[in-house]
PAKOL-520678 format. One record per residue (C-alpha): x, y, z. Coordinates in steps of 0.25 Angstrom, whole numbers, padded with zeros to 4 digits, always signed. Each point is the difference from the previous one (the first is absolute). Example, Ala and Ser with C-alpha at 12.3 -4.5 7.8 and 13.67 -1.06 7.14 Angstrom:
+0049-0018+0031+0006+0014-0002
This chain:
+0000+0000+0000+0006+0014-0005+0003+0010+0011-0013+0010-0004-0008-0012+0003+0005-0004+0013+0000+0015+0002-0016+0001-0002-0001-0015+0007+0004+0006+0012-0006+0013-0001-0014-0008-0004+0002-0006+0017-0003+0014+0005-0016+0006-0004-0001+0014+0009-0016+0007+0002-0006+0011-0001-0010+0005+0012-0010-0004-0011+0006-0013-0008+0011-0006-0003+0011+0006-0011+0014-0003-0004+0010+0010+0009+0005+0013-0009+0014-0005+0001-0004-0016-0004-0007+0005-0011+0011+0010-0005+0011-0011+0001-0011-0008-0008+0000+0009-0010+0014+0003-0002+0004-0016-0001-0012+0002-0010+0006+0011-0009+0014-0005+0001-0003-0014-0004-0008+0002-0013+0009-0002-0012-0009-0004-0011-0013+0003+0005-0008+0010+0007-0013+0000+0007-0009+0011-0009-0013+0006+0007-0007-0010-0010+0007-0013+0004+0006-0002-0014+0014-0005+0001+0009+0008-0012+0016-0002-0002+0009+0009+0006+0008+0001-0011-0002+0004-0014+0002-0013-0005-0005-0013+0005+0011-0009+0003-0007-0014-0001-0002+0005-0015+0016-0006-0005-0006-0011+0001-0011+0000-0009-0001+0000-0016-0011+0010+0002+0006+0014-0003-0014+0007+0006+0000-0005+0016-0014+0008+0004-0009-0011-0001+0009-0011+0007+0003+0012+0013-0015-0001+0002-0003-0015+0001+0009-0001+0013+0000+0008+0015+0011+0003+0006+0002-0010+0008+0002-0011-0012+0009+0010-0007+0008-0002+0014-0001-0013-0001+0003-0002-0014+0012+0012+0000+0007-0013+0012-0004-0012-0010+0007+0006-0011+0012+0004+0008-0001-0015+0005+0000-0006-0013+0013+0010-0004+0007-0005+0012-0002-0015-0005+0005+0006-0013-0013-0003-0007+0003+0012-0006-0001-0006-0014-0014-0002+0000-0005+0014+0004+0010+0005-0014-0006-0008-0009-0015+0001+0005+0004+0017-0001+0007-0002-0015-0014-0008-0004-0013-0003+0006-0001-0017+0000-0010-0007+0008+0010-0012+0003+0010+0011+0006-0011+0006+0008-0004-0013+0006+0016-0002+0004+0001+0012+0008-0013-0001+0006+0006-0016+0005+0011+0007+0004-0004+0009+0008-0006-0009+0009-0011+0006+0008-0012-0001-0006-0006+0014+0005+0012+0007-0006+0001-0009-0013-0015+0003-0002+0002+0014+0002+0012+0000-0011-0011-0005-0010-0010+0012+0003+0012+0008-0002+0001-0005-0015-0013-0003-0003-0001+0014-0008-0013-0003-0008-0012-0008-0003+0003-0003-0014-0001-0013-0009+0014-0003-0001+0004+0003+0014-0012-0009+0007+0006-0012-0008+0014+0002+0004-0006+0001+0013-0008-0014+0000+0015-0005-0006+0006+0004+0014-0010-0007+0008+0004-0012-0008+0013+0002+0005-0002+0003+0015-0011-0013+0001+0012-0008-0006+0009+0005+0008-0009-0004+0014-0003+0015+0001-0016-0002+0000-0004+0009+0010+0008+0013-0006-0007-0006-0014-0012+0001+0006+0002+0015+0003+0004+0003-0013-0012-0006-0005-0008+0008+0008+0005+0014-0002+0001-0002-0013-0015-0005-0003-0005+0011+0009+0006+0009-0008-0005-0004-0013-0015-0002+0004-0008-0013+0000-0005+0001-0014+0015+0001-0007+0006-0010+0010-0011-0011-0004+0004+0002-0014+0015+0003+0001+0004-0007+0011-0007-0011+0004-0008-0004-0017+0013+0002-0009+0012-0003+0011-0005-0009+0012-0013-0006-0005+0008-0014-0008+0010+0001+0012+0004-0015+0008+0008+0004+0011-0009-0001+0012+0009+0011+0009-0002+0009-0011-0015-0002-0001+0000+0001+0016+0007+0014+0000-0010+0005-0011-0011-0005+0009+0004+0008+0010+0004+0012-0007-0014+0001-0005-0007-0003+0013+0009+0011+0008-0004+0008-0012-0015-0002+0003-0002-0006-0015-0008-0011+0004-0005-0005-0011+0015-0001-0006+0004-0007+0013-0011-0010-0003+0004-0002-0014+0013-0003+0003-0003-0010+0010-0007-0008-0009+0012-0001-0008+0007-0002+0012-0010-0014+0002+0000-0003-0016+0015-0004+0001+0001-0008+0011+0004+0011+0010-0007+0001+0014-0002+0014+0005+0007+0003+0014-0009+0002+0012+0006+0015+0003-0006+0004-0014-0013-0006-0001-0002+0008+0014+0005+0012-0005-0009-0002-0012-0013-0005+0008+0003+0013+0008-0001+0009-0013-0013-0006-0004-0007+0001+0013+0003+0015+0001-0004+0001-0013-0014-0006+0004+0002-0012-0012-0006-0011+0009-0001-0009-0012+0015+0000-0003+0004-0002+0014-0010-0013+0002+0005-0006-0013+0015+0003+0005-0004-0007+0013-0006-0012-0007+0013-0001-0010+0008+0001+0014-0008-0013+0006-0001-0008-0012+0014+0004-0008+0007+0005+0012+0008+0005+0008-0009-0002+0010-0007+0011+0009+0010+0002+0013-0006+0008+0012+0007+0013-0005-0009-0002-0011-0013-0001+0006+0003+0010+0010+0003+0010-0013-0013-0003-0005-0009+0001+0012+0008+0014+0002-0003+0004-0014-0016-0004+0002+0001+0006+0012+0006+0013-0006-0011+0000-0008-0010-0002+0010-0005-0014-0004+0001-0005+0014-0006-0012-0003+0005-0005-0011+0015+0001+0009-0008-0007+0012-0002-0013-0010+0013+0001-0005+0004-0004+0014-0008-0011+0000+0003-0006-0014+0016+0002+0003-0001-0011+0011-0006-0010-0011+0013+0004-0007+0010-0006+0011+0000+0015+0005-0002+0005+0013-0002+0014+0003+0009+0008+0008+0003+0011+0008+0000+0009-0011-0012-0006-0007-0008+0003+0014+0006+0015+0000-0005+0003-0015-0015-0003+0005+0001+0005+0013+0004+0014-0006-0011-0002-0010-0009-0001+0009+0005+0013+0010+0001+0008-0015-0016-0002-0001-0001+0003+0014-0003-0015+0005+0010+0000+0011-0008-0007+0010-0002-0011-0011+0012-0001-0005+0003-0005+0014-0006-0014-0006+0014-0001-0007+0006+0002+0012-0006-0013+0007+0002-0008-0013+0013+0002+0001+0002-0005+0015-0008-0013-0005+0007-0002-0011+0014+0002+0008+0004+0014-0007+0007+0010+0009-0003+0014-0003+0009+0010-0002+0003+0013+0002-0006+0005-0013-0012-0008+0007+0000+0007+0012+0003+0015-0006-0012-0002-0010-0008-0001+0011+0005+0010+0007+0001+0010-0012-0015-0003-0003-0005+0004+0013+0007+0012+0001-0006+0003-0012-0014-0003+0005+0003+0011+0012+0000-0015+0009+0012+0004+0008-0004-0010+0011+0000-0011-0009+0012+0004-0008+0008-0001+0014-0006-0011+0006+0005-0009-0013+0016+0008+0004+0000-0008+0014-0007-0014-0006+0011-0001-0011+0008+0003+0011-0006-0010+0010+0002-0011-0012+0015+0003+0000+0001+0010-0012+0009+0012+0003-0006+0013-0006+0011+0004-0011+0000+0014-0006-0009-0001-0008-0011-0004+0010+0005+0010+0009-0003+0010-0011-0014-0004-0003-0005+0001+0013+0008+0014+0002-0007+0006-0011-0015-0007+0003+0002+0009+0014+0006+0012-0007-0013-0001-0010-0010-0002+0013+0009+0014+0004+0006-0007+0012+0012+0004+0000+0004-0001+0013-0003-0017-0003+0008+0001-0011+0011+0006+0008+0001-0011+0009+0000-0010-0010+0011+0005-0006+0007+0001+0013-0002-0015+0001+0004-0002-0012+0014+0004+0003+0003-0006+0014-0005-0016-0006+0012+0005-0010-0009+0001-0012+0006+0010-0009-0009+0013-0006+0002+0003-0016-0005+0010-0008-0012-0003+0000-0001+0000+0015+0006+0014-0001-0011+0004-0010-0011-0003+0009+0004+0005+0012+0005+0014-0007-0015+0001-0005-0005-0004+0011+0006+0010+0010-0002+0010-0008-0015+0001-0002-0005-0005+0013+0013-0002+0009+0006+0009+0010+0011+0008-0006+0010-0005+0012-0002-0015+0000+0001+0001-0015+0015+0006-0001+0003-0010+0012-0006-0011-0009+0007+0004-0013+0015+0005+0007+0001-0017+0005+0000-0002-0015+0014+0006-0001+0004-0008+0010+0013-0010-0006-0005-0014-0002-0015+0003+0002-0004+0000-0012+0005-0010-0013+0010+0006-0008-0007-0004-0013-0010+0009+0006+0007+0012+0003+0000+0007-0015-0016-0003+0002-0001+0011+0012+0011+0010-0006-0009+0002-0012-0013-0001+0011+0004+0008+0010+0003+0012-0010-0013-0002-0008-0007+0000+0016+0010+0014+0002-0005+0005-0014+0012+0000-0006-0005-0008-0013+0010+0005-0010+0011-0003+0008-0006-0014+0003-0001-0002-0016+0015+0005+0000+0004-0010+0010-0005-0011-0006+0004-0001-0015+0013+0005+0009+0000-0013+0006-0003-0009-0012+0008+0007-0007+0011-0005+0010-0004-0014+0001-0007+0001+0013-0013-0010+0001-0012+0006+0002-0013-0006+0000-0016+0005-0006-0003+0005+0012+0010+0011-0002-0007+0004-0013-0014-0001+0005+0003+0009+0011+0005+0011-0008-0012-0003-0010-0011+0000+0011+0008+0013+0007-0002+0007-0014-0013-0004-0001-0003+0004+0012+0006+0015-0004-0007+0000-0011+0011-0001-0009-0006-0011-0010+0008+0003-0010+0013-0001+0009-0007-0014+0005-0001-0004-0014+0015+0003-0003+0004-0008+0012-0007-0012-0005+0004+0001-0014+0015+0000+0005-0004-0012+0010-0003-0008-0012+0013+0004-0008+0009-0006+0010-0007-0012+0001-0010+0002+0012-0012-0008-0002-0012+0009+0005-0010-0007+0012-0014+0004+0004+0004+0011+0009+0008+0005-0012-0014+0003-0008-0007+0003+0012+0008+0013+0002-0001+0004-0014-0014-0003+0001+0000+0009+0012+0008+0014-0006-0011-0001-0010-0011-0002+0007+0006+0011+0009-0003+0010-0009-0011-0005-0005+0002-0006-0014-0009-0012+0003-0004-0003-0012+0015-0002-0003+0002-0007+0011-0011-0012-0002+0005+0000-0013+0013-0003+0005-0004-0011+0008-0010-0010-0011+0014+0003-0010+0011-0008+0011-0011-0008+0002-0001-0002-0015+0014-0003+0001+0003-0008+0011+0005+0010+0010-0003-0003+0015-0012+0008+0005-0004-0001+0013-0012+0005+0008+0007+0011+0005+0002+0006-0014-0014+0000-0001-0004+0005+0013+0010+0014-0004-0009+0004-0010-0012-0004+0007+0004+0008+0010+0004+0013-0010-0015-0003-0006-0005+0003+0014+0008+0011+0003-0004+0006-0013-0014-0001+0002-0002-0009-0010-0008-0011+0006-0006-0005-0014+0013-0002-0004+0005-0007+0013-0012-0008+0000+0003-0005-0014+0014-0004+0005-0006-0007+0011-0007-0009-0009+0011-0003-0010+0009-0006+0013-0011-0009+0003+0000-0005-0014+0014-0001-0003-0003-0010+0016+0009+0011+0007-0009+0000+0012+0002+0014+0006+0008+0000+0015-0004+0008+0011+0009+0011-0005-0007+0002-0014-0014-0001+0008+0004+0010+0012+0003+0010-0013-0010-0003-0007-0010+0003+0012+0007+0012+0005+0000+0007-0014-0015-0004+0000-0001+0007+0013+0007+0013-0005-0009+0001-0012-0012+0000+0009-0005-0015-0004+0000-0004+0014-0012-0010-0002+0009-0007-0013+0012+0000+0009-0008-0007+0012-0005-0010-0010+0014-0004-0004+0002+0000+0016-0009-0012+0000+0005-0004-0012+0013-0002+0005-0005-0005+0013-0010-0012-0007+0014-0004-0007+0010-0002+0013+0007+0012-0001+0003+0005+0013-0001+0018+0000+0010+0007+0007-0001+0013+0008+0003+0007-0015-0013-0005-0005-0008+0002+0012+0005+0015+0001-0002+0004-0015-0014-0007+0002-0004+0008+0013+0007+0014-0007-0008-0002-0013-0012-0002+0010+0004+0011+0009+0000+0012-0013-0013-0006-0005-0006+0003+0015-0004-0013+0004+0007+0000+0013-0008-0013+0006+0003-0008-0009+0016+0005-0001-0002-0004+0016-0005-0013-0003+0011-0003-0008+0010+0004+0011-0007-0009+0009+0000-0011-0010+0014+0002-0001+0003+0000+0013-0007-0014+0000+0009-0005-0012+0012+0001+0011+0005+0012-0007+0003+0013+0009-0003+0014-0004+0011+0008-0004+0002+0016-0001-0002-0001-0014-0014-0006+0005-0002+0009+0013+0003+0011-0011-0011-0004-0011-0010+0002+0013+0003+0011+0007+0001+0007-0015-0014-0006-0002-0005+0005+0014+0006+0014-0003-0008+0002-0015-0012-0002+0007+0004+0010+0010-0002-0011+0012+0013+0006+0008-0004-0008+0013+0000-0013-0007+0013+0003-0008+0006+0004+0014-0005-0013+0007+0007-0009-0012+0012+0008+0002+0000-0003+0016-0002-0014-0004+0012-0001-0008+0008+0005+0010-0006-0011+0008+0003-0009-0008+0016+0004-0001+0001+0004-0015+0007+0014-0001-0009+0011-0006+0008+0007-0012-0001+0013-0008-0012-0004-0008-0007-0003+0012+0002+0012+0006-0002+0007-0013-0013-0005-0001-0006+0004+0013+0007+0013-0002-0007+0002-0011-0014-0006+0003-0001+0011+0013+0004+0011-0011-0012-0003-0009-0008+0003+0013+0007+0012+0003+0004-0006+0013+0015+0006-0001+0001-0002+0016+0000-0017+0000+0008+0002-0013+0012+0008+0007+0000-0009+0012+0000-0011-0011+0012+0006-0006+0008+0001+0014-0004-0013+0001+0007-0006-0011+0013+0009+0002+0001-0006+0015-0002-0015-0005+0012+0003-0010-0009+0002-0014+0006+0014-0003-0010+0007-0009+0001-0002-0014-0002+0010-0013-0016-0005+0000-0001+0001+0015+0002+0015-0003-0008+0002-0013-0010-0006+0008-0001+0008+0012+0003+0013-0009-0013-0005-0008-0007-0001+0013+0005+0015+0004-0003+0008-0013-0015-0008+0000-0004+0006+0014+0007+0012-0006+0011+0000+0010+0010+0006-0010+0010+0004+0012+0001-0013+0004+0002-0007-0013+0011+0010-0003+0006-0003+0013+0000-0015-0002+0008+0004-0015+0010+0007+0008+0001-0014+0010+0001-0008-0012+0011+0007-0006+0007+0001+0011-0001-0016+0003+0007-0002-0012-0011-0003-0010-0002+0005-0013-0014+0004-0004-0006-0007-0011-0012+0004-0010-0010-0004+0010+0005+0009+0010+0002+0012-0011-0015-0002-0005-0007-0002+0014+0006+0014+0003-0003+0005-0013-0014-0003+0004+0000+0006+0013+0007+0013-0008-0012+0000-0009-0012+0001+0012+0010+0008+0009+0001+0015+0002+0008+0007-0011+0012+0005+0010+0002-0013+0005-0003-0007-0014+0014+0009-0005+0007-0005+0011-0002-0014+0001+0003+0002-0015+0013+0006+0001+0004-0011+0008-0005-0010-0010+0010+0007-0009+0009-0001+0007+0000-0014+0005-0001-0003-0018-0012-0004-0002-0004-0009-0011-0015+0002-0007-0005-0011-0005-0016-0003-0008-0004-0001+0015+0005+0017+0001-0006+0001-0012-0013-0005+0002+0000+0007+0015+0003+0014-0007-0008+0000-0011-0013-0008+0009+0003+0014+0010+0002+0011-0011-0016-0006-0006-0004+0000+0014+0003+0015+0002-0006+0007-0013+0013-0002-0010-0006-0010-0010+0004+0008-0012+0014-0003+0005-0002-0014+0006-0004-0004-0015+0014+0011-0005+0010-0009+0009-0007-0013-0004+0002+0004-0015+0017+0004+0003+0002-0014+0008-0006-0008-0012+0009+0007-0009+0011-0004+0006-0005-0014+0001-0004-0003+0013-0009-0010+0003-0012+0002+0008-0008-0010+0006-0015-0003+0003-0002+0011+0012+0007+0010-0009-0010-0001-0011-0012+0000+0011+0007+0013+0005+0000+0007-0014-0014-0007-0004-0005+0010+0013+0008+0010-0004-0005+0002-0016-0015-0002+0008+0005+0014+0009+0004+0008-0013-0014-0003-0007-0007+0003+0014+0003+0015+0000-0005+0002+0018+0010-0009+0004+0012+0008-0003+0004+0007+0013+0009+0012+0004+0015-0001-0002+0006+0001+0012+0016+0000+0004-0004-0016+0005-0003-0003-0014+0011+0007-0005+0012-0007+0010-0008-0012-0006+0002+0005-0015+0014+0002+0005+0003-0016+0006-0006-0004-0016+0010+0007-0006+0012-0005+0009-0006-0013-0004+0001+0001-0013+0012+0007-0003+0006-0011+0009-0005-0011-0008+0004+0007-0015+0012+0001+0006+0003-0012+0004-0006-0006-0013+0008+0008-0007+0014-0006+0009-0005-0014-0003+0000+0001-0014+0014+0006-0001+0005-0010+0007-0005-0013-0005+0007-0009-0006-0005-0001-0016+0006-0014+0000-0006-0008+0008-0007-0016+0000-0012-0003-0004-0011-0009+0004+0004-0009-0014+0014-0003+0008-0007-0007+0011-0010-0008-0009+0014-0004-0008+0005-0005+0013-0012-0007+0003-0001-0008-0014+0015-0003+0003-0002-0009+0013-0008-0008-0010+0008-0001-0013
């Protein structure tokens, strides 16, 4: 290992944190970064993740007969040309040196096959040929088809094969039937020959060219290996061709080779895949008849099959099976198990099958560890999943990235801030972690400290330097961008991951499933998803639950339903997560009764609800009024085994507040005190507020003192809503006093704060009006359509309607958008100029309100006129994305 590596090695031992997350230390990073630069001699790392020569001239060209060198830099990364740039020097060294001249002086396909023999890897021999396959023409594929001649004869099969492929991926299916496999192969006897070619086209995904071939490969005598037919079988069932695949499993008992339990087990997955359950269950049955008995793995494929549907208690059947038929179950047993009822929300279930693998003498690995850590962080008990991982580390079992991921998510939406950075500092602790996981948490803990670009950096940094990394380093940096909002960035990551050789997972597509549903390009989004599946790619529930989730978000519950209805058809039974979202975007949009019918729904099908569907249920019923039946369903709850949380106290006392029933609100706030949950800001923020509605500014000061003794400082709303409170009683002294407290607290006022004042200007006095408004100046306040509409609704109100309809006409010039209440504004405002007795005196009120307009306006002109200026003219567009899109699936 080169000195840079150990160098990084080492440095890869020590992970410092932020107060907030954890991030590579400023001096780690730097000396990173300097290795980086120094060590880059042919390559560099470009903000598009293309790899270019560092030189003029391409130094792998001299040896090649081609005099252009363009097309043959592109077919390899940088890592083969490393590899390649070793081999060569190899074969010099063994002074083969002779074979790279004459294959330079002349192209020959027999000279090509020596120097791919010699130089004896087959990843670097295979990358040699990409080099030199320059085009797709005629001449050149036969040459080609001479060297896989050479290589099957010279016990090279494997690197034929790879030619093969390549080379008929390259040409299409259409031309390689005819080329390839009709004028070269089709008379051919050699059965490795015909293997290979078999092959090539099945890895290919030309199956009805594999099936072709195979015939051949029977016609003469030969008898197809067990790996292939697998691999073929494994084509046709994800292609949906049932036919072919029965008629290849008849051939297989009748012709042979004869049906091995790997090769039942690949069938039941691929019916299961496809959600033909039953079909895999009599395939268990008839292998028996076979001299097959099913094993471990065969039990495992249904019992996921069945969790996948949302069968967990059934598929405990197949558990019992197994014990009577003398099968021990597995950790994969156990962690489907375990994973399914953390999906459902059953936490209790999920941990109580932990402790009886553990009481059966199965040690939870890491990955088990994992599965429950992240079912607790999902039921938001983190505290439960903190312990876990605390017991994780003294029975010796060593965290990954993975487990680094969780926990990192998990502190940071509902953990507290110091047993997170305790949590997160033990994993830079030498020897608690595997060191084929360490590059994972580099590139994680900068994407959790939101230094993306520099974790893109780090890790093509580290390929680039033969450090192993794994997928989960590239699908945290997707789902991080993703997560940002950068799709486009998220796409690029992915796009790179598949040039090195990466191959993409589930939670690969889920997190570009999720930047797009993120910004709501659904309609991309599902399209996204039916072409991998199209293609094979693996989709999970998870990728279908994000953009049911972005349909709820969005409002768009046709859309969500429709979703809803395509998972159940394609037999991906939707998880407690997909119904918790579904039912709390229901609950938003006001459907309360749909979302409570999906409630029992979910109930009726042994799902079990977790405090997330029992509060977006009692909040959609709590906005709609009907506060009894929001109270039932706490109750009910309560009678589930499930405690109230804040977020549920919340949702209540809010509901109690809106219908002004303070004494109630106060009594559920006594009692969740007595029940030892801490009240937070939005609690006090809501009583605070429902006593301001009632004028009651007295219980809502004493509130206020109240949640500054408890440790709750007040926040930028605990101010906008007592000022609100103060300029409705018209108490304009106090509300200024409480802008001078909150900008000496340290807090900057926000639009809100701006516009309750503005209000309170426009019903005040006219001196105090200017001097509230000097200091709203002064503070630099920021008009927004809320200004706009308050000032123009208040220069209608006192007899300016001629200049209410002026300024409207000037802000629609310039652009601006209104909305519904400024077109109800001006709709009043043209009825006052027709009406000539509503115009009133002009006094210096109206006037100072004509005055605010005008700063208004030449506010936004100006600032329109900035923004202009200094936009970018070049910029993406949305066609960039959709390319990206149609990229994933190509």
């Amino acid at each position: 290992m080169s000195a840079a590596v150990l160098r990084l090695h080492r440095s890869l031992k020590v992970c410092y944190f932020c107060p907030l997350s954890l991030h590579l230390s400023s001096e780690t990073l730097a000396h990173l970064l300097s290795v980086y630069h120094q060590s880059m001699k042919y390559a560099y790392f470009s903000s598009s993740i293309s790899f270019i020569s560092g030189s003029k001239s391409d130094f792998l060209c001299q040896f090649s007969p081609f005099t252009s060198n363009s097309s043959g830099s592109y077919a390899i990364n940088s890592n083969e040309r490393r590899m390649l740039a070793v081999g060569i020097s190899r074969m010099i060294k063994l002074e083969k040196r002779d074979l790279l001249i004459r294959f330079s002086r002349g192209f020959s396909p027999v000279a090509i096959a020596e120097i791919m023999v010699s130089l004896q890897e087959r990843q670097v021999a295979f990358a040699f040929f990409k080099y030199a396959f320059r085009d797709h023409s005629d001449f050149l594929v036969r040459c080609y088809c001479v060297v896989v001649h050479s290589l099957v004869a010279k016990d090279f099969r494997q690197l034929a094969q790879d030619v093969l492929t390549w080379m008929i991926r390259g040409i299409g299916e259409e031309r390689s039937y005819v080329l390839v496999w009709r004028e070269i192969f089709s008379t051919a006897m050699d059965f490795y020959i015909l293997d290979a070619l078999m092959r090539s086209f099945t890895n290919a995904e030309m199956a009805s060219c594999a099936l072709e071939v195979l015939d051949r490969m029977r016609g003469v005598g030969g008898r197809p290996s067990l790996s292939a037919i697998c691999c073929l079988i494994k084509l046709l069932l994800r292609f949906g061709d049932y036919s072919s695949v029965w008629m290849l499993f008849k051939d297989m008992i009748f012709k042979g080779p004869i049906p091995s339990n790997y090769v039942y087990n690949m069938m039941i997955l691929g019916f299961c895949r496809r959600g033909c359950i039953r079909i895999a269950e009599s395939l268990l049955y008839v292998m028996r008849k076979f001299g097959c008995e099913p094993d471990v793995y065969t039990y495992n494929i249904l019992i996921n099959a069945y969790c996948v549907r949302g069968w967990t208690w059934e598929a405990f059947s197949w558990v019992h099976l197994m014990f009577e038929s003398g099968c021990t179950p597995s950790f994969a047993t156990f962690s489907t198990f375990i994973n399914a009822f953390c999906k459902e929300g059953n936490i209790a279930e999920a941990n109580k099958i932990f402790h009886w693998m553990q009481e059966l003498g199965v040690s939870p690995n890491t990955v088990l560890y994992n599965a429950l850590m992240d079912g607790y962080v999902k039921a938001r008990e983190i505290g439960m999943a903190n312990m876990l991982y605390e017991e994780m580390r003294s029975k010796g079992v060593a965290p990954d990235g993975v487990t680094f991921n969780i926990l990192a998510a998990g502190n940071e939406k509902y953990g507290n801030e110091q047993d997170g950075n305790r949590l997160l500092r033990s994993f830079s602790v030498m020897g608690s972690v595997q060191d084929s996981s360490l590059p994972d948490i580099h590139i994680g803990g900068l994407c959790w400290a939101g230094r993306l670009d520099e974790a893109f950096e780090l890790l093509g940094f580290m390929l680039e330097k033969g450090i192993s990394l794994s997928v989960i380093s590239f699908n945290t940096l997707i789902l991080a961008y993703s997560k940002a909002g950068l799709e486009d960035k998220a796409f690029e990551v992915y796009n790179f991951m598949v040039k090195v050789g990466f191959t993409p997972s589930a939670p690969t597509y889920t997190s570009l499933l999720l930047g797009l549903s993120k910004i709501g390009r659904l309609q991309e989004a599902k399209s996204l998803i039916y072409k991998m599946i199209q293609n094979g790619y693996p989709i999970s529930r998870a990728a279908f639950t994000v953009v049911l989730d972005g349909y709820t978000k969005k409002g768009d519950m046709m859309g969500a339903q429709g979703l809803w209805d395509e998972m159940e058809m394609l037999g991906m039974a939707p998880d407690v997560v997909a119904v918790s979202a579904f039912i709390q975007g229901l609950s938003k949009g006001g459907f309360v009764q749909q979302a409570y019918n999906k409630y029992l729904k979910m109930l009726s099908k042994g799902l079990v609800p977790n405090n997330f569907v029992y509060n977006s249920l009692i909040s959609g019923f709590c906005n709609c009024g009907e506060l009894d039946e929001a109270l039932r369903l706490e109750l009910e709850m309560r009678n589930m085994g499930l405690l109230p949380d804040v977020i549920t106290f919340n949702i209540i006392i809010k509901g109690f507040c809106k219908q002004g029933r303070m004494k109630s609100a106060m009594a559920t706030y006594m009692e969740m005190l007595r029940c030892g949950w801490t009240p937070d800001n939005v609690t006090y923020n809501t009583l605070i507020s429902g006593y301001c509605k009632q004028l009651d500014m007295l219980n809502a000061e004493n509130l206020a003192n109240t949640m500054q003794n408890s440790g709750w400082g007040p926040d930028i709303t605990t101010y906008n809503i007592q000022i609100h409170g103060y300029c409705r009683s018209r108490r304009m002294n106090r509300a200024i006093m409480m802008l001078d407290e909150l900008v000496s607290a340290g807090i900057v006022p926000d639009t809100v704060t701006y516009n309750t004042l503005l209000s309170g200007v426009c019903r005040d006095i006219l001196d105090h009006a200017m001097i509230l408004t000097g200091k709203l100046l002064k503070l630099g306040f920021v008009p927004d359509l809320v200004t706009t509409n308050l000032l123009l609704s208040n220069l209608r109100k006192h007899g300016l309607p001629h200049r209410t309809a002026m300024w409207a006409q000037k802000l629609s010039e310039i652009s601006f958008e209104f909305d519904e209440i400024t077109h109800k504004i001006l709709d009043r405002a043209y009825n006052d100029l027709e009406d000539v007795e509503s115009t009133k005196e002009i006094t210096g009120k109206s006037l100072f309100l004509d005055l605010l307009m005008y700063m208004t306006y030449d506010f936004i002109y100006r600032n329109r006129v900035i923004q202009k200026m200094s936009s970018n003219p070049i910029g993406f567009t949305d066609n960039q994305s959709s390319m990206n899109v149609e990229a994933v699936c190509s």
